[in-house]
C-alpha positions in Angstrom: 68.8 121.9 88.5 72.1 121.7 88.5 74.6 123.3 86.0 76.7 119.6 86.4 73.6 117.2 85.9 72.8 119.9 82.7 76.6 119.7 81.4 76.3 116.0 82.0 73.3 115.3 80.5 74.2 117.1 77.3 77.3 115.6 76.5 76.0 112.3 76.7 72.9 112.6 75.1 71.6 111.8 71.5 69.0 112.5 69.5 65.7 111.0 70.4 66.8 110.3 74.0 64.4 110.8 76.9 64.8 113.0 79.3 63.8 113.2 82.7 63.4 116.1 85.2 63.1 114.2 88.5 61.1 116.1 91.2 61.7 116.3 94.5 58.4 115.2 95.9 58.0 111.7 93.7 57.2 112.9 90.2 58.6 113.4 87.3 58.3 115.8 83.9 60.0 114.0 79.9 61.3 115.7 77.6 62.8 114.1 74.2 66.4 115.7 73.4 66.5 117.4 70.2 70.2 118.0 70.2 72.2 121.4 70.5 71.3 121.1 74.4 67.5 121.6 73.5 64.6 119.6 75.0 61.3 119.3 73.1 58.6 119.3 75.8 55.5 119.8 77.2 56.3 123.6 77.6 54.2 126.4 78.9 51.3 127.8 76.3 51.7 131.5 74.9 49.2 133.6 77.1 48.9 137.3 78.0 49.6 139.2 80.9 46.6 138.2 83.2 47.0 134.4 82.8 50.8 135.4 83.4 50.1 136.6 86.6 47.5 134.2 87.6 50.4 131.7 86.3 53.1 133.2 88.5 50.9 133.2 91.7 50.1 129.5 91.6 53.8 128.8 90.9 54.1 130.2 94.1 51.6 128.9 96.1 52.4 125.5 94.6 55.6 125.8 93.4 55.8 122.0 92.1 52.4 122.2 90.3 51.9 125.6 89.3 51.9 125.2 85.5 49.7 121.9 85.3 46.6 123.9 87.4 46.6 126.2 84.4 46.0 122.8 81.9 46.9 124.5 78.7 50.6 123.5 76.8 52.4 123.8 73.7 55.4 121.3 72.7 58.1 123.9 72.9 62.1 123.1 72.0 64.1 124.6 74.9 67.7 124.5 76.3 67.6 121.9 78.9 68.8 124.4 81.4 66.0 126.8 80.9 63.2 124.2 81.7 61.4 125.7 84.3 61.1 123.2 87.1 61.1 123.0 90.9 64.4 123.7 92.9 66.1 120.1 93.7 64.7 118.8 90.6 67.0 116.5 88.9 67.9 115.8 85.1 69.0 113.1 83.6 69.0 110.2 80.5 65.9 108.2 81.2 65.7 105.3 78.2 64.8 102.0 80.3 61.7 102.6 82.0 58.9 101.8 79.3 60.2 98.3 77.8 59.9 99.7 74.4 62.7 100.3 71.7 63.3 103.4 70.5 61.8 104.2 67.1 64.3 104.9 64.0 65.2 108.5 64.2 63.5 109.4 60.6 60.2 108.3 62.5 61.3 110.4 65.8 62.1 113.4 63.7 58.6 113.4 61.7 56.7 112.7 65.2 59.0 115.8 66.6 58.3 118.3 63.4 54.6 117.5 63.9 53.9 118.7 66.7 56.5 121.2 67.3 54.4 124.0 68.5 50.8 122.4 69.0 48.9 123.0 71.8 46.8 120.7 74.0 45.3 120.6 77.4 47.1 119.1 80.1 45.5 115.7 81.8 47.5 114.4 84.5 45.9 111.0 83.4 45.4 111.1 79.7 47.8 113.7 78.0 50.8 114.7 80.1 54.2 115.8 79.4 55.8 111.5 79.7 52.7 110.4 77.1 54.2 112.8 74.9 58.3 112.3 75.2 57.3 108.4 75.1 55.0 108.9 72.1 57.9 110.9 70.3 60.5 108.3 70.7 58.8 104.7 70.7 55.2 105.7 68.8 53.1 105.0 71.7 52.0 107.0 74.8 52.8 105.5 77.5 53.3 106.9 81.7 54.5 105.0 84.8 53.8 107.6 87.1 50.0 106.9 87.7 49.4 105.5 90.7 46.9 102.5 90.5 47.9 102.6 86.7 49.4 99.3 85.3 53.5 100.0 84.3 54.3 100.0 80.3 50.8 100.0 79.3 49.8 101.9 76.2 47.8 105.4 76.9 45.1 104.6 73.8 43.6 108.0 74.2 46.6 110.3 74.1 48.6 107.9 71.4 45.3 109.2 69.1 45.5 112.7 69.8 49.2 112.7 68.9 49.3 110.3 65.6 46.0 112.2 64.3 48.4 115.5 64.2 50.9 113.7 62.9 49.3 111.6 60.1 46.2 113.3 60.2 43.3 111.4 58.1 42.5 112.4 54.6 38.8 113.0 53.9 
């Protein structure tokens, strides 16, 4: 990334906004910004030193998709700049691609708290890292970036798993 599209991208952006991390080969990985210059994302899981070696060995074998072969993540809050992504990726404000408005920020706060620090598997179809940053701001999952998927069309599955942690049912 660039230290300019970083600068950039923190001055101008509020609480709640989305946040894309454009790769070079056609995809992309959300984040929601959580002020400061943090992200809260789809981060890397806590593991020991084995998986962190297996880890580093895909990364570079397949540099763009090392950390999704592993499948395991944990919403993490990072600086924007320390997001580990593939060289030539690009960040920027990304609020107009799910034809959604943004949730009040009380709402976006409470989703955020929530699940600060879970862990789930990664699914490239059901429970990825835009399901999450879209169920954050608007209250639904939602990705564009499935091919042969419909655009704007609420992920049922992954909005569950998320509102279950975050108003979980009462027995």
């Amino acid at each position: 990334m660039c230290f300019w599209q970083v600068r950039e991208v923190v001055s101008n952006a509020q609480f709640g906004d989305l946040i894309e991390f454009a790769y070079p080969i056609g995809y992309s990985h959300w984040g929601v910004y959580d002020d400061d210059g943090h992200v809260i994302h789809f981060g890397v899981a806590e593991e020991g030193h084995v998986k962190n070696i297996v880890r580093g060995y895909l990364q570079t074998v397949f540099p763009v998709c090392g950390d999704i072969l592993i499948g395991e993540t944990q919403i993490r809050r990072q600086l924007i700049a320390d997001v580990n992504v593939p060289s030539g990726a690009h960040v920027m404000i990304t609020n107009n691609r799910h034809a959604r408005y943004p949730s009040p920020e009380e709402e976006i706060r409470c989703r955020r708290d929530a699940l600060l620090g879970q862990e789930f598997p990664y699914k490239i179809f059901s429970l990825n890292c835009e399901h999450f940053a879209t169920f954050v701001r608007f209250g639904q999952a939602v990705c564009n970036q499935i091919p042969g998927k419909s655009k704007n069309m609420e992920c049922m599955e992954a909005t569950e798993v998320f509102q279950n942690i975050v108003t979980p049912n009462e027995s």
